[in-house]
C-alpha positions as CSV (number, residue, x, y, z in Angstrom):
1,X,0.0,0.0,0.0
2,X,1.3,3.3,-0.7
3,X,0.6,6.7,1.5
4,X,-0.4,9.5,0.3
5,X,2.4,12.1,-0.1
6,X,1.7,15.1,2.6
7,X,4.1,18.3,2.2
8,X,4.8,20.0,5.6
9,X,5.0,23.6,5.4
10,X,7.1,23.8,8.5
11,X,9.7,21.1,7.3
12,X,10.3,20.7,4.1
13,X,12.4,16.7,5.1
14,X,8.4,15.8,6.5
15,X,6.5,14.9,3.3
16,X,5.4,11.4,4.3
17,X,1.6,11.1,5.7
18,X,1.6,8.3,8.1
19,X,-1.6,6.4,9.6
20,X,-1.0,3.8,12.1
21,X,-3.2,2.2,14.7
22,X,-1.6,2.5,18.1
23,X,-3.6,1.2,21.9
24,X,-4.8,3.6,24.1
25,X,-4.8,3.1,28.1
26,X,-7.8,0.7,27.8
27,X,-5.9,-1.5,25.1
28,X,-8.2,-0.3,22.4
29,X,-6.3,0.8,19.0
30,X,-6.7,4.3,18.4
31,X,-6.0,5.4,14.4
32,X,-3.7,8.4,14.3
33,X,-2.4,10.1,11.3
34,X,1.3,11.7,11.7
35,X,4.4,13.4,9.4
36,X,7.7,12.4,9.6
37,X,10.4,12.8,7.4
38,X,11.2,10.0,4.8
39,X,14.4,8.9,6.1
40,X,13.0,8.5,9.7
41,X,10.1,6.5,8.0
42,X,12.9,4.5,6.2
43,X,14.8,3.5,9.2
44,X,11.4,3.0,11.2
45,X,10.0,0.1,8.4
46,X,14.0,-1.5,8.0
47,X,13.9,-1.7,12.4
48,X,10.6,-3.3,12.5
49,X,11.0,-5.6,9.7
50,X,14.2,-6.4,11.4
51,X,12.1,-7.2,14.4
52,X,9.5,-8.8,12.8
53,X,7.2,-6.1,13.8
54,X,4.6,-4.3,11.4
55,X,5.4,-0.4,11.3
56,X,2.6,0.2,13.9
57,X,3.9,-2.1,16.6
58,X,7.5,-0.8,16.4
59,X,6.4,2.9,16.5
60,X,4.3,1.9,19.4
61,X,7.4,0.3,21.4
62,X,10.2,2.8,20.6
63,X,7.1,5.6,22.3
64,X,6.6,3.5,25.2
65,X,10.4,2.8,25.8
66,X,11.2,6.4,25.3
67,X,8.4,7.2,27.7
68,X,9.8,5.1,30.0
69,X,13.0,6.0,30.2
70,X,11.7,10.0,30.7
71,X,9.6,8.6,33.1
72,X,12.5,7.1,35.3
73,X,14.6,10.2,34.5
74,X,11.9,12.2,36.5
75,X,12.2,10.4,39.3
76,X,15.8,10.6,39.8
């Protein structure tokens, strides 16, 4: 499936129009609809494939793990 190309005003790097599912707090997927520049998306889709992920689960870890650590930086 191909995505719609998106041009950010604001970054001209962001022209990639991403939809992925991710869980909310009740373990429910939420669709969410976010720009990010190509090369990101590139290395995102090599990681997860890597992993064995789809695109959605691996963006949903690398949030949660960087969450995580911020989360345990705050209570230092």
């Amino acid at each position: 499936m191909r995505l719609p190309r998106v041009a950010d005003p604001e970054n001209a790097d962001a022209v990639t129009s991403l939809v992925v599912s991710v869980p909310d707090a009740h373990g429910k997927a939420k669709r969410m609809n976010i720009t990010m520049p190509e090369k990101i998306l590139r290395r995102a889709d090599a990681a997860a494939k890597r992993r064995g992920l789809s695109r959605s689960a691996y963006l949903t870890r690398a949030a949660q793990e960087v969450m995580e650590r911020e989360d345990c930086n705050s209570t230092a």
